[in-house]
N, C-alpha and C positions, 0 to 999 in steps of 0.2 A: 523519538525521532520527530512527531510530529510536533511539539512542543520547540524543538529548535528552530524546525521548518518556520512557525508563526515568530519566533524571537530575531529572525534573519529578513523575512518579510518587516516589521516593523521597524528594525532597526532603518532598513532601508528606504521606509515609508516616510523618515524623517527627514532623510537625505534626496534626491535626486529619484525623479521616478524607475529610471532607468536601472538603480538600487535593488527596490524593493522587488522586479520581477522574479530575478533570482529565486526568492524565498517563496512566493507566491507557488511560480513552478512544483519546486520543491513539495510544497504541501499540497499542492493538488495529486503527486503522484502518490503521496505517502495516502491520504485521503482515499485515492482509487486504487491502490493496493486493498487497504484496510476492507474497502465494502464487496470486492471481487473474493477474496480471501470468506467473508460472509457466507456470501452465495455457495462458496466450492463445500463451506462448513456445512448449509441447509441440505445440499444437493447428497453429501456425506452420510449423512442422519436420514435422510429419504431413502438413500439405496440401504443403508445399514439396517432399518425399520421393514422396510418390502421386501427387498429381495434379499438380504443375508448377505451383501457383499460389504467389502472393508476396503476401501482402496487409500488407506493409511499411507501407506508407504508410497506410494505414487503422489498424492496430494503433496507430503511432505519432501520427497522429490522437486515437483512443482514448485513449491514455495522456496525452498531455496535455490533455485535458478531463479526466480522472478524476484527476489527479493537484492540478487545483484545489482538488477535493471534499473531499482530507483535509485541508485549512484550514477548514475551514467545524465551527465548534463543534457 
Protein backbone atom coordinates (compact mmCIF):
# COMPACT_ATOMS: atom_id res chain seq x y z
CA UNK A 1 0.00 0.00 0.00
CA UNK A 2 2.72 2.07 0.98
CA UNK A 3 4.67 1.62 -2.17
CA UNK A 4 1.85 2.70 -4.39
CA UNK A 5 1.03 5.70 -2.07
CA UNK A 6 5.14 6.78 -3.04
CA UNK A 7 4.30 5.58 -7.08
CA UNK A 8 1.11 8.06 -6.98
CA UNK A 9 3.03 10.88 -5.34
CA UNK A 10 5.88 10.76 -7.97
CA UNK A 11 4.04 10.13 -10.76
CA UNK A 12 2.29 13.35 -9.90
CA UNK A 13 5.50 15.01 -8.77
CA UNK A 14 6.22 15.03 -12.53
CA UNK A 15 2.84 16.56 -13.43
CA UNK A 16 1.28 19.54 -11.80
CA UNK A 17 1.80 20.04 -8.16
CA UNK A 18 -1.55 20.04 -7.39
CA UNK A 19 -0.91 16.16 -8.72
CA UNK A 20 1.34 14.98 -6.46
CA UNK A 21 -0.66 15.97 -3.11
CA UNK A 22 -3.06 13.24 -3.66
CA UNK A 23 -0.22 10.64 -3.05
CA UNK A 24 1.72 12.55 -0.56
CA UNK A 25 -1.61 12.56 1.62
CA UNK A 26 -2.01 9.07 1.03
CA UNK A 27 1.30 7.90 2.38
CA UNK A 28 1.39 10.10 5.09
CA UNK A 29 -1.80 8.20 6.36
CA UNK A 30 -0.54 4.73 5.40
CA UNK A 31 2.99 6.08 7.25
CA UNK A 32 0.81 7.02 10.54
CA UNK A 33 -1.22 3.87 10.46
CA UNK A 34 2.02 1.84 10.34
CA UNK A 35 3.88 3.56 13.37
CA UNK A 36 0.35 3.91 15.65
CA UNK A 37 -0.26 0.17 14.84
CA UNK A 38 3.77 -0.04 16.41
CA UNK A 39 2.94 1.62 19.67
CA UNK A 40 -0.55 -0.45 20.19
CA UNK A 41 2.17 -3.76 19.27
CA UNK A 42 4.74 -2.23 22.27
CA UNK A 43 1.89 -1.34 24.51
CA UNK A 44 0.61 -5.35 23.64
CA UNK A 45 3.89 -6.98 24.87
CA UNK A 46 4.06 -4.63 27.98
CA UNK A 47 0.65 -5.55 29.38
CA UNK A 48 1.14 -9.28 27.91
CA UNK A 49 4.90 -9.33 30.01
CA UNK A 50 3.41 -7.44 33.41
CA UNK A 51 0.13 -8.04 33.88
CA UNK A 52 -0.84 -11.27 31.90
CA UNK A 53 -3.44 -9.65 29.87
CA UNK A 54 -3.94 -10.25 25.96
CA UNK A 55 -6.14 -7.91 24.43
CA UNK A 56 -5.62 -9.65 20.84
CA UNK A 57 -8.86 -9.49 19.92
CA UNK A 58 -9.67 -5.99 20.62
CA UNK A 59 -6.44 -4.66 18.96
CA UNK A 60 -7.44 -6.64 16.09
CA UNK A 61 -10.83 -5.27 16.41
CA UNK A 62 -9.17 -1.84 16.30
CA UNK A 63 -7.12 -2.45 13.35
CA UNK A 64 -9.71 -3.30 11.20
CA UNK A 65 -12.03 -0.46 11.70
CA UNK A 66 -8.98 1.79 11.40
CA UNK A 67 -7.57 0.31 8.62
CA UNK A 68 -10.94 1.41 6.63
CA UNK A 69 -10.12 4.97 7.53
CA UNK A 70 -7.17 5.23 5.30
CA UNK A 71 -9.39 4.86 2.25
CA UNK A 72 -11.45 7.68 3.02
CA UNK A 73 -9.99 10.81 0.94
Amino acid sequence: VYLVARQKYFVGYMGQTSQSTPGYQFGKRVLSFLFLMCIVGIFNLLLVRYFGNDFKDTVETITTAASALLLIP
